[in-house]
TIMIDO-229988 format. One record per residue: residue in one letter; x, y, z of N, C-alpha, C in turn; residue number from 1. Coordinates in Angstrom, 2 decimals, m for minus. Each point is the difference from the previous one (the first is absolute). Example, Ala and Ser with C-alpha at 12.3 -4.5 7.8 and 13.67 -1.06 7.14 Angstrom:
BEGIN
(A; (13.19; m5.69; 7.80); (m0.89; 1.19; 0.00); (0.90; 1.20; 0.00); 1)
(S; (m0.35; 1.05; m0.72); (0.82; 1.19; 0.06); (m0.77; 1.09; 0.73); 2)
// end
This chain:
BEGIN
(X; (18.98; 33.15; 17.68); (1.34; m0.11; 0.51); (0.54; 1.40; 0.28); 1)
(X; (0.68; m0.15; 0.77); (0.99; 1.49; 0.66); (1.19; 0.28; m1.19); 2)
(X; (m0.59; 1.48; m0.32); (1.69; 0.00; m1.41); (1.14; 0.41; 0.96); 3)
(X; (m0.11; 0.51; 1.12); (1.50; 0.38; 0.52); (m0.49; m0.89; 1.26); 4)
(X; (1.60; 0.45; 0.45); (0.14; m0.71; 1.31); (0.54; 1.06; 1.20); 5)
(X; (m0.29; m0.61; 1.46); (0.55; 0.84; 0.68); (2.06; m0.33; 0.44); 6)
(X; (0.22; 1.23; 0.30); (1.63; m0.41; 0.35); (m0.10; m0.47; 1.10); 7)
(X; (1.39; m0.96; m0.09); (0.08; m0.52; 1.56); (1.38; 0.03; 0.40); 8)
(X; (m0.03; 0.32; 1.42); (1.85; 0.00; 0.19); (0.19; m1.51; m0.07); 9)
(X; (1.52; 0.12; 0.16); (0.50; m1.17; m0.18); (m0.19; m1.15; 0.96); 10)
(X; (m0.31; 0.20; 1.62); (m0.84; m0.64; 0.57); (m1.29; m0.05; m0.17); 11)
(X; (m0.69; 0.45; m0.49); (m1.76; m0.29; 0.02); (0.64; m0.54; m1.32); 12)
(X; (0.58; m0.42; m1.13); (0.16; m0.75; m1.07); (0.39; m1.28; 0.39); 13)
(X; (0.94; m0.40; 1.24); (0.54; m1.16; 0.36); (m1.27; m0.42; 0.43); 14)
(X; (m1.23; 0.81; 1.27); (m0.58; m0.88; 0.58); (m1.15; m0.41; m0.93); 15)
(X; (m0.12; 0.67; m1.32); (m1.01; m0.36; m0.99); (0.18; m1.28; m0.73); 16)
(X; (1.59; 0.09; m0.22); (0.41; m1.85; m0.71); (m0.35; m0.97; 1.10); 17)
(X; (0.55; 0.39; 1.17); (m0.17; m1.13; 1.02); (m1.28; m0.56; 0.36); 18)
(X; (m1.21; 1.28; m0.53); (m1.03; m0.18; 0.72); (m0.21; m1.36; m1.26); 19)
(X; (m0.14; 0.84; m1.24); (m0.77; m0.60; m1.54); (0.46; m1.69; m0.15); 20)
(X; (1.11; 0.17; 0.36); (1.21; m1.49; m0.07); (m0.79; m1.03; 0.12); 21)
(X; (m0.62; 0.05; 1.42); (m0.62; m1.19; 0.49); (m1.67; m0.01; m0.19); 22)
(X; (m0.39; 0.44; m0.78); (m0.97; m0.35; m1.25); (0.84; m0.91; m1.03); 23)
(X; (m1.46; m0.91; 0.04); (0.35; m1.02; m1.19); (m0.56; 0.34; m1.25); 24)
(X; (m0.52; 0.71; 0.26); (m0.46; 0.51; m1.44); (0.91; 1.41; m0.52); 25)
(X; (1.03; 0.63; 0.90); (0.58; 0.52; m0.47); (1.29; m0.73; m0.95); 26)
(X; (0.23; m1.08; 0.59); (0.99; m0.44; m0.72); (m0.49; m0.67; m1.34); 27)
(X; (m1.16; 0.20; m0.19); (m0.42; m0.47; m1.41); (0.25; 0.82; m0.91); 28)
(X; (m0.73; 1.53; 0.76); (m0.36; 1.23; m0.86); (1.99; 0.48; m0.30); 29)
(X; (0.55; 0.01; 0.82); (1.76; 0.13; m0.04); (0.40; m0.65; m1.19); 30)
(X; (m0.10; m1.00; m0.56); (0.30; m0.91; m0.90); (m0.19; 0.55; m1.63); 31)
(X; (m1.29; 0.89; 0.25); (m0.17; 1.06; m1.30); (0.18; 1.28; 0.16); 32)
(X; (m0.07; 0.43; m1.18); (0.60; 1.81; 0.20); (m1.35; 0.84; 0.22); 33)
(X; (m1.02; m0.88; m0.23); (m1.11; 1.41; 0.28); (m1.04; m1.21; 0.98); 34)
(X; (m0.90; 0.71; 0.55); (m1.17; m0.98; 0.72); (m0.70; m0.11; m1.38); 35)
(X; (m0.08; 0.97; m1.12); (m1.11; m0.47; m0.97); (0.74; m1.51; m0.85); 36)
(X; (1.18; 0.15; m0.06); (0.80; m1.27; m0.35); (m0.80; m1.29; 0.99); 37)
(X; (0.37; 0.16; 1.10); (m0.65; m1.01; 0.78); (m1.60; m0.63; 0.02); 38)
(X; (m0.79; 0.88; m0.06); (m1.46; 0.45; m0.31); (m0.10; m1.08; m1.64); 39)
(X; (0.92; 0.46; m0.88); (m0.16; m0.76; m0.92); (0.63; m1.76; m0.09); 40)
(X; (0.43; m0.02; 0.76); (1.05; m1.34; m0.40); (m1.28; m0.69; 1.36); 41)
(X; (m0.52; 0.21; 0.95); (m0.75; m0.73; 0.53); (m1.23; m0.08; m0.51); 42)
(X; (m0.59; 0.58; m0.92); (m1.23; 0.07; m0.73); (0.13; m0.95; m1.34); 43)
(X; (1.14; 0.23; m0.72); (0.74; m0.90; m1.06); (m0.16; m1.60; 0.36); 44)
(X; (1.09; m0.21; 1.89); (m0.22; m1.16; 0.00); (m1.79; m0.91; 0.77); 45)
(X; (m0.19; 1.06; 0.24); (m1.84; m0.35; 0.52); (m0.58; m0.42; m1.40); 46)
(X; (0.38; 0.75; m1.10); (m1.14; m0.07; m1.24); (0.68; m1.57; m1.05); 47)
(X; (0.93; m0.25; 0.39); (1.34; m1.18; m0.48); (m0.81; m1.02; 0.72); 48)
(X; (m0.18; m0.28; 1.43); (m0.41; m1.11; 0.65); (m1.67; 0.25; m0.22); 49)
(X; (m0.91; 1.02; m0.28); (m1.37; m0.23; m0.03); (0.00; m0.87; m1.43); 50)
(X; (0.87; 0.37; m1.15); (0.00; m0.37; m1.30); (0.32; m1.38; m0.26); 51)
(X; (0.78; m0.80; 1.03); (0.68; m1.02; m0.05); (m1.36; m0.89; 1.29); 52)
(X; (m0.86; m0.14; 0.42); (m0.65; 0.19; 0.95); (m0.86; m0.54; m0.72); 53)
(X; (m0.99; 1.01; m1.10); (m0.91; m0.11; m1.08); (0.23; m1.04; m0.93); 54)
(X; (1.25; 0.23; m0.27); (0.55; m1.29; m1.23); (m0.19; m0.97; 0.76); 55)
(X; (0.29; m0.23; 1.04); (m0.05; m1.51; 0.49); (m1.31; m0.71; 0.38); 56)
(X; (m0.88; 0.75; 0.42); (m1.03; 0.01; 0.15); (m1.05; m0.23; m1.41); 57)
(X; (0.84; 0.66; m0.86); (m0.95; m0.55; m1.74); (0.64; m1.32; m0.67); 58)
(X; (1.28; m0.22; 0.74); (0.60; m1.07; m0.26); (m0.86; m1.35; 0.52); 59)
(X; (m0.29; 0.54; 0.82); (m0.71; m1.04; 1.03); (m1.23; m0.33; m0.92); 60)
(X; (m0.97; 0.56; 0.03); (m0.90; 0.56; m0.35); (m0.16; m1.03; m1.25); 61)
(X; (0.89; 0.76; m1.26); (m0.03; m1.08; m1.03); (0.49; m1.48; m0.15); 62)
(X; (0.88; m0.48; 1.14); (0.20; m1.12; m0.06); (m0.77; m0.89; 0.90); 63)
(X; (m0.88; 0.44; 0.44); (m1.21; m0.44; 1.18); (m1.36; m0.12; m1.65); 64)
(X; (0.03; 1.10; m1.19); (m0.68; m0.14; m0.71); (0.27; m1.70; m1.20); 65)
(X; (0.90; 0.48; m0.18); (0.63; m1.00; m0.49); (0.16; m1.30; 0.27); 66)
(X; (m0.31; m0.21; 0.94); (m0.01; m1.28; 1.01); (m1.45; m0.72; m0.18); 67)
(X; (m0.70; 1.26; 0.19); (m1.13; m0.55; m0.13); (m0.87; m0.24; m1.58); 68)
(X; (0.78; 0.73; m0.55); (m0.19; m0.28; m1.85); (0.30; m1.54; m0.07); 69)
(X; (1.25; m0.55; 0.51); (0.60; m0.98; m0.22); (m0.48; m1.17; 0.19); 70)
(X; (m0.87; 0.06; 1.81); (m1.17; m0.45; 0.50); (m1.00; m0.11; m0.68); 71)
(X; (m0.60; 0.55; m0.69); (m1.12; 0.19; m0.95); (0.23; m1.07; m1.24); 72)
(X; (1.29; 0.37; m0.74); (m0.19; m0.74; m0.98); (0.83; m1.70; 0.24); 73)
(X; (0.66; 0.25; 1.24); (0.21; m1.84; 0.16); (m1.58; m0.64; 0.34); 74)
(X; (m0.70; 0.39; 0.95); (m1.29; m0.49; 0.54); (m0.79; m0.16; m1.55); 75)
(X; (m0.16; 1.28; m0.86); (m0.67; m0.58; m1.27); (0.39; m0.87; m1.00); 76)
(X; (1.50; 0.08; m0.05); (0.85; m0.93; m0.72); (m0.28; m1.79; 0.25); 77)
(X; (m0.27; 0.35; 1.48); (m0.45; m1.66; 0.71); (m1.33; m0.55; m0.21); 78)
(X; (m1.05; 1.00; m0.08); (m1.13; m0.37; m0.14); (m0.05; m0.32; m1.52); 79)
(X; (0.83; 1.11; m1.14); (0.09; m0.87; m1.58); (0.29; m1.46; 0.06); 80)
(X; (1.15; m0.25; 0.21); (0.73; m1.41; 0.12); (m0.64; m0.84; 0.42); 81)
(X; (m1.27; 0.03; 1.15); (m0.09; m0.98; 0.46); (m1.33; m0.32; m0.84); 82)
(X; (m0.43; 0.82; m0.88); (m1.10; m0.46; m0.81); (m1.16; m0.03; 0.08); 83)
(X; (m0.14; 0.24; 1.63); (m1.34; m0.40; 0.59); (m0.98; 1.07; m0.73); 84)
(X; (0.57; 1.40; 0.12); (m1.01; 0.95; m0.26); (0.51; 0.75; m1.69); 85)
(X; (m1.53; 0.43; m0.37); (0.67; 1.16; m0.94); (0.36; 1.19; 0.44); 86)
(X; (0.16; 0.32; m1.57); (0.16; 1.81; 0.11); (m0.72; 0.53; 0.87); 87)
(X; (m1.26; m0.26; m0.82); (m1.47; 0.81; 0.86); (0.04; m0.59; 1.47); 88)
(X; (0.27; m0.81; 0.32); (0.04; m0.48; 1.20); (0.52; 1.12; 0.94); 89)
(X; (1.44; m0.41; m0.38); (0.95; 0.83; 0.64); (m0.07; 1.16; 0.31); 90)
(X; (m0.36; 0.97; m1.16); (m0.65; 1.16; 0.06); (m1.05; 0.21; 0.92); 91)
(X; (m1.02; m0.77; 0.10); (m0.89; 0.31; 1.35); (0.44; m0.28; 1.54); 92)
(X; (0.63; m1.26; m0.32); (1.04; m0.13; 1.50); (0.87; 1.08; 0.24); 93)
(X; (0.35; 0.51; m0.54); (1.60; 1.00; 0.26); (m0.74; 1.75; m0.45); 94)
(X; (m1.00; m0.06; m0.27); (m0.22; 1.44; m0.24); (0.84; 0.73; m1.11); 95)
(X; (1.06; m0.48; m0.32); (0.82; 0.48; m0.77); (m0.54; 0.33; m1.91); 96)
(X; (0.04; 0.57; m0.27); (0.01; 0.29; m1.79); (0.14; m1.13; m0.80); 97)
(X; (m0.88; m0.14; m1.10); (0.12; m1.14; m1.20); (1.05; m0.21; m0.39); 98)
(X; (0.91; 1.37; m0.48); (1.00; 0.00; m0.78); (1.12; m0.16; 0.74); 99)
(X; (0.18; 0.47; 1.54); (1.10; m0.57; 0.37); (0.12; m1.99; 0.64); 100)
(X; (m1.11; m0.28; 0.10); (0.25; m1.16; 0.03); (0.09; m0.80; m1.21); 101)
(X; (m0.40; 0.66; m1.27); (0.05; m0.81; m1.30); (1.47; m0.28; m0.34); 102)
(X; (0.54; 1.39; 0.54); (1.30; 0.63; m0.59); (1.53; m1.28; 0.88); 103)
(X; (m1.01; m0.21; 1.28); (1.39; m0.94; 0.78); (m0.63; m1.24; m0.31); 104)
(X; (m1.06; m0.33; m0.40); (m0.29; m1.23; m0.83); (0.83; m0.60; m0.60); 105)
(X; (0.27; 1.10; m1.07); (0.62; m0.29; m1.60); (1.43; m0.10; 0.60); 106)
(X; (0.73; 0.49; 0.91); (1.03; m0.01; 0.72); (0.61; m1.28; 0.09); 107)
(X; (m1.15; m0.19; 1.16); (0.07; m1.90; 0.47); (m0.17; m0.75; m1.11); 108)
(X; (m1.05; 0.46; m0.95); (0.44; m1.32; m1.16); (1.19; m0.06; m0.93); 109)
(X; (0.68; 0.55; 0.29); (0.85; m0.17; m1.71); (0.83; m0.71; 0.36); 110)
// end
């Protein structure tokens, strides 16, 4: 950055507002007292919406997981009840672990 500036008469100062004015991005940078002010408050709100962005996206994420947990254990819950198969059964049909199908077994029975 430039530490000084050059002087300007008071016309080359008018035609400098007039020029800057009609930039739209000047009227952003106008709004704060420094451009590094500005520099920060648009980086602030970029890093606010990437953060909010992510969350929603893990939001997703786990309730898409969850869904399918839920899926899992109604489908095994149905195959207990209906009696047809065992444990071991089940377990080879569903790929799933001994202990978690023992575990929603004992669930469904009580």
């Amino acid at each position: 950055m430039i530490d000084t500036s050059l002087p300007l008469t008071k016309d080359e100062h008018y035609q400098y507002l007039n020029l800057i004015e009609k930039d739209v991005q000047y009227k952003e940078v106008k709004m704060f007292d420094t451009v590094e002010e500005y520099i920060l408050e648009k980086g602030i709100n970029k890093g606010i919406e990437k953060g909010r962005e992510e969350g929603r996206e893990k939001g997703r994420e786990e309730g898409r997981e969850e869904g399918r947990e839920e899926g899992r254990y109604d489908l095994i819950s149905k195959f207990i009840k209906s009696g047809m198969l065992t444990v071991e059964q089940i377990v080879q049909a569903t790929g799933e672990q001994y202990d978690f199908i023992n575990k929603i077994a004992m669930d469904v029975n009580k």
